[in-house]
MDAnalysis code that builds the backbone (N, CA, C; Angstrom):
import MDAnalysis as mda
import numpy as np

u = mda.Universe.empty(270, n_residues=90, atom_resindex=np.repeat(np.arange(90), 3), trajectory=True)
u.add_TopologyAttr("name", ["N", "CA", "C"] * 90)
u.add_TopologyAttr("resid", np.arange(1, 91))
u.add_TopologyAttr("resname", ["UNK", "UNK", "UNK", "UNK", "UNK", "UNK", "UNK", "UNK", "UNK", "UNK", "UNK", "UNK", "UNK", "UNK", "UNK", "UNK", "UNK", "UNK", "UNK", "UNK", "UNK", "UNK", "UNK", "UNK", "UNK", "UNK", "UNK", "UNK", "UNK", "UNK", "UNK", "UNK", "UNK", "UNK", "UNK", "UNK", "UNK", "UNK", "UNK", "UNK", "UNK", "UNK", "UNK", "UNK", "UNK", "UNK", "UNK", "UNK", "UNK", "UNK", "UNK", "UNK", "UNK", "UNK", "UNK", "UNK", "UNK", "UNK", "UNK", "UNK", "UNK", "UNK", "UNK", "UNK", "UNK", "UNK", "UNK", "UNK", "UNK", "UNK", "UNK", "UNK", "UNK", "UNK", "UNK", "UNK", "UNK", "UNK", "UNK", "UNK", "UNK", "UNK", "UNK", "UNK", "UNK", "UNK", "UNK", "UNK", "UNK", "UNK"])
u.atoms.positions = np.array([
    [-116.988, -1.245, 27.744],
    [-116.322, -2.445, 28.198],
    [-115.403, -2.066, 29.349],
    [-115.247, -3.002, 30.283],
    [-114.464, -2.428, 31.438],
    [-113.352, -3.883, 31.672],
    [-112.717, -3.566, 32.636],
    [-111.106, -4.082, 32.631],
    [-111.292, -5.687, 32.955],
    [-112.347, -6.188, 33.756],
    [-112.565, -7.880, 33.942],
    [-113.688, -7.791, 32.488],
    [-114.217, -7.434, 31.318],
    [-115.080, -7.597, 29.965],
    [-113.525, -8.047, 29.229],
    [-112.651, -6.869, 29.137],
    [-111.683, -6.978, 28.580],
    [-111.052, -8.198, 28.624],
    [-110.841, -8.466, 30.034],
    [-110.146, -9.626, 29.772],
    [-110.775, -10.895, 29.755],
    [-112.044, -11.091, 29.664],
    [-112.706, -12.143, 29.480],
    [-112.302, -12.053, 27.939],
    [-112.587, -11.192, 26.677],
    [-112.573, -11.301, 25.917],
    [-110.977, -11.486, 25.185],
    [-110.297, -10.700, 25.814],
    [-108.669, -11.435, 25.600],
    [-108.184, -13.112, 26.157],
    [-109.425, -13.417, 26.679],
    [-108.606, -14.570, 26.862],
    [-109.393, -15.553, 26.096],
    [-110.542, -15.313, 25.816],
    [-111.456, -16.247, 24.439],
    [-110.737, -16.280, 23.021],
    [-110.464, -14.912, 22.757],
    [-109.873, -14.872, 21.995],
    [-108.352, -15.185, 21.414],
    [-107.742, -14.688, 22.454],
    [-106.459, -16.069, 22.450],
    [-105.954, -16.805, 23.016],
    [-107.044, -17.868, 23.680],
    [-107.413, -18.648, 23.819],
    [-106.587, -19.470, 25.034],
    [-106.631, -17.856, 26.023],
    [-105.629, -18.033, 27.294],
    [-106.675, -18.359, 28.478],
    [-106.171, -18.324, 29.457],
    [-106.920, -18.724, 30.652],
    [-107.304, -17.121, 31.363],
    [-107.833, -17.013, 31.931],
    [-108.236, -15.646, 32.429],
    [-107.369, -14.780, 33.263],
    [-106.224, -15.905, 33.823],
    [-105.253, -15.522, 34.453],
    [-104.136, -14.902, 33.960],
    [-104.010, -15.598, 32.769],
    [-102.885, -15.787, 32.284],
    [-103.321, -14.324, 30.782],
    [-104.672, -13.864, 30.768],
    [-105.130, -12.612, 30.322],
    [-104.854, -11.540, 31.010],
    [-105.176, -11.606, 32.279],
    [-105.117, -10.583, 33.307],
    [-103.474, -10.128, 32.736],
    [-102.567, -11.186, 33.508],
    [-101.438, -11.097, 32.978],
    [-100.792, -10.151, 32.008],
    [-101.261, -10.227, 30.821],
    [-101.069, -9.975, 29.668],
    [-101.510, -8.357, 29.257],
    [-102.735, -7.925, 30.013],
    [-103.220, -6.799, 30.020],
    [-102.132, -5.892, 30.837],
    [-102.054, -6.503, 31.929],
    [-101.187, -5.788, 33.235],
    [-99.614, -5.655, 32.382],
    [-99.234, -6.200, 32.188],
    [-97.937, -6.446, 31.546],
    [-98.251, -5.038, 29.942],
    [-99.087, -5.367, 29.575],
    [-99.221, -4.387, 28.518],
    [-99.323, -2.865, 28.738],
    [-100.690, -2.684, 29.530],
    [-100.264, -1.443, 30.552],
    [-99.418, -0.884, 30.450],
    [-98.958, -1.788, 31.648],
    [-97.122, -1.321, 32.568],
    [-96.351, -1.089, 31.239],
    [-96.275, -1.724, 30.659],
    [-95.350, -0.871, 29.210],
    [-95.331, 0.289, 29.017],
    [-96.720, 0.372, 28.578],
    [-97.228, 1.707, 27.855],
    [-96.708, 2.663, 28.893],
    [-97.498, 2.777, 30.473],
    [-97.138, 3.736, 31.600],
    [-96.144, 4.108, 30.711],
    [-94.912, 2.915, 31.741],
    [-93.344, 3.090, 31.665],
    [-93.016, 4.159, 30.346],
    [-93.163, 3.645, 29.076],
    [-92.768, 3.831, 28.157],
    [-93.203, 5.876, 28.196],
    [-94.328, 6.188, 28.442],
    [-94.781, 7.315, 28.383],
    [-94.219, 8.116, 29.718],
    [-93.839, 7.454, 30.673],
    [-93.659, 8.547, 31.940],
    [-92.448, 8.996, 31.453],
    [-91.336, 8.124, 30.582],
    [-90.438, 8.249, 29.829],
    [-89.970, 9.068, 28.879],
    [-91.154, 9.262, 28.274],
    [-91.413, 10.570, 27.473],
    [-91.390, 10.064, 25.733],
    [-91.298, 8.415, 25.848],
    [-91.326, 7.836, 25.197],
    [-93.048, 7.608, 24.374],
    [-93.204, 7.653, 22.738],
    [-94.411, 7.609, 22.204],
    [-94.359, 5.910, 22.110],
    [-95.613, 4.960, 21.814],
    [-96.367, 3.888, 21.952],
    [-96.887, 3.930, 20.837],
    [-96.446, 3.471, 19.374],
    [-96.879, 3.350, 18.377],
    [-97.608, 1.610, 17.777],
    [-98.687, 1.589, 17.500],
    [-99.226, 0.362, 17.248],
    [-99.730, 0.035, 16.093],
    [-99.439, 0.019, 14.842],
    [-99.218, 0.152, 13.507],
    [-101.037, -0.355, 13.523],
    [-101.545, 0.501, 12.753],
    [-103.202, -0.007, 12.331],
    [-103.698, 0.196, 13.698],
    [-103.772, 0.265, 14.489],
    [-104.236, 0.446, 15.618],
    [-104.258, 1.856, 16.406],
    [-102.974, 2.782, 16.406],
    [-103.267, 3.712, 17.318],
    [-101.875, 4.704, 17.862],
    [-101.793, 5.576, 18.448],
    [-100.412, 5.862, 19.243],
    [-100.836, 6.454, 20.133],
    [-100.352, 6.517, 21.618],
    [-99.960, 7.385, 22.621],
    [-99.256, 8.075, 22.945],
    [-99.325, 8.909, 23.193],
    [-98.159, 10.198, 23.470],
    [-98.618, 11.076, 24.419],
    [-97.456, 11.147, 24.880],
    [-97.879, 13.145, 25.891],
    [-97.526, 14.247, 25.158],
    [-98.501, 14.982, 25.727],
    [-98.466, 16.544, 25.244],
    [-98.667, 16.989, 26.683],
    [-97.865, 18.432, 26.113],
    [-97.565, 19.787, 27.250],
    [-98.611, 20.819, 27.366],
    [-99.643, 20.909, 28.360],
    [-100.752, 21.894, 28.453],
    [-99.915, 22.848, 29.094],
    [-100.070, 24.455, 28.677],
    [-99.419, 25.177, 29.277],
    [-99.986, 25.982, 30.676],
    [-99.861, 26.513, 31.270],
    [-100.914, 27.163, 31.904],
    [-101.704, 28.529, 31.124],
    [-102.760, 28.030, 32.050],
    [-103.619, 29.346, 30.651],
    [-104.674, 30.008, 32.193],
    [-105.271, 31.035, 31.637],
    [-106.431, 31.387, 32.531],
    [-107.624, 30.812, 32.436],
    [-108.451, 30.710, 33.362],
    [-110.167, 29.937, 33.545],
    [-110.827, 30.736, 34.183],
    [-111.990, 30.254, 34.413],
    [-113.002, 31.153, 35.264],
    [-113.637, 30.632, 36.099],
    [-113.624, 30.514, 37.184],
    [-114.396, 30.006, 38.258],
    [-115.789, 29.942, 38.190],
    [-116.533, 29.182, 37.405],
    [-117.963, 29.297, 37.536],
    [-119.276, 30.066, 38.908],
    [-118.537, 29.104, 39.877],
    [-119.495, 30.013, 41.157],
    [-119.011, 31.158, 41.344],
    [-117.638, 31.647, 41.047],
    [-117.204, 33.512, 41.470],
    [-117.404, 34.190, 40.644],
    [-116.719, 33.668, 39.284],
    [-116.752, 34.320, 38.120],
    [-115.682, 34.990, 37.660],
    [-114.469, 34.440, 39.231],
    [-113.117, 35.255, 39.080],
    [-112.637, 34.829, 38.880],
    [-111.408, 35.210, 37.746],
    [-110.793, 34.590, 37.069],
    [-109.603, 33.940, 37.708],
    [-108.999, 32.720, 37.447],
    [-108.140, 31.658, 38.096],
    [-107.064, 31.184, 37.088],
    [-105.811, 30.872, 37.566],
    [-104.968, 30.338, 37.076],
    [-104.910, 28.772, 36.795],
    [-105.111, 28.313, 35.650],
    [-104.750, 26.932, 36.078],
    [-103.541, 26.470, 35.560],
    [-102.931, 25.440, 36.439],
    [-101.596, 25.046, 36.379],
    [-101.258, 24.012, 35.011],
    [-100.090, 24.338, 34.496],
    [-99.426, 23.823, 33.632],
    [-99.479, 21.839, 33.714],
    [-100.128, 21.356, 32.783],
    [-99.791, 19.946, 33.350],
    [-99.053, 19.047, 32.277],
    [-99.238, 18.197, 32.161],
    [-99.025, 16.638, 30.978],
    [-100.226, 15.794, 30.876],
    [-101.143, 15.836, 29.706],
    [-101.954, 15.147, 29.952],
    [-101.730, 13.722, 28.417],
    [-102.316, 12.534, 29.069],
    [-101.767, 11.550, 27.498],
    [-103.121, 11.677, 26.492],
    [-102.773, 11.547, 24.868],
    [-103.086, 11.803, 23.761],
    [-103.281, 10.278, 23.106],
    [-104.083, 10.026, 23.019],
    [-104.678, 8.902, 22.025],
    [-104.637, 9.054, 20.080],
    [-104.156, 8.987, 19.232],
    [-104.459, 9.271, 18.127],
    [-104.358, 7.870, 17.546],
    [-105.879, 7.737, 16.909],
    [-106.557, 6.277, 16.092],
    [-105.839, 5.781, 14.783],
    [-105.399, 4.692, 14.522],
    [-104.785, 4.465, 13.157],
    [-105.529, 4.078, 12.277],
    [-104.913, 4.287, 11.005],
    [-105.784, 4.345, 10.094],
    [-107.122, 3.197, 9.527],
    [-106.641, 1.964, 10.172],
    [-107.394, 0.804, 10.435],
    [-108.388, 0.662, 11.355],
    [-108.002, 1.333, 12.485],
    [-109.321, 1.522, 13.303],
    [-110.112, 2.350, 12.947],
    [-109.632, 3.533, 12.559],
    [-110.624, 4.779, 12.347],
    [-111.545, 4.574, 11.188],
    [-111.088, 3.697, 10.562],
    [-111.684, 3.052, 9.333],
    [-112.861, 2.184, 9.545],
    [-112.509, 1.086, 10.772],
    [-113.575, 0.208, 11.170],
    [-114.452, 0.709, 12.023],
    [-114.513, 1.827, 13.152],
    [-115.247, 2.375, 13.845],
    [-116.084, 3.450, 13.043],
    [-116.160, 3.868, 11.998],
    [-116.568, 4.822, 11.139],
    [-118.246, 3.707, 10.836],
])
């Protein structure tokens, strides 16, 4: 499903106008971002949480050289499923 599926289906479903979905997605988003660039977790009871975690730097290997490379330390975000979803997607 992609971001105009989504909101066709957020707005059938509650029973908004497509605009006024868009809206609602964008606005939801922008939370989450905010909330996470923050360092803040996004907890959604039955549904899910977001969070960042700290990748440290570690070593890799350059496939075409074969020499070994540093890769840099980053922040990447973490999805973990709640117990209601993981339940219904099963």
């Amino acid at each position: 499903m992609n971001k105009s599926e989504l909101i066709n289906a957020i707005a059938e479903k509650a029973g908004l106008s497509k605009a006024d979905a868009k809206k609602a997605l964008e606005a939801f988003t922008g939370a989450v971002e905010e909330a996470l660039v923050a360092g803040d977790k996004v907890a959604l009871v039955g549904f899910g949480t977001f969070s960042i975690n700290a990748k440290g730097e570690r070593t890799g290997i350059n496939p075409k050289t074969k020499e070994a490379i540093t890769i840099a330390a980053k922040k990447v975000v973490k999805f973990k499923a709640g117990a209601e979803l993981a339940e219904k997607v099963k």
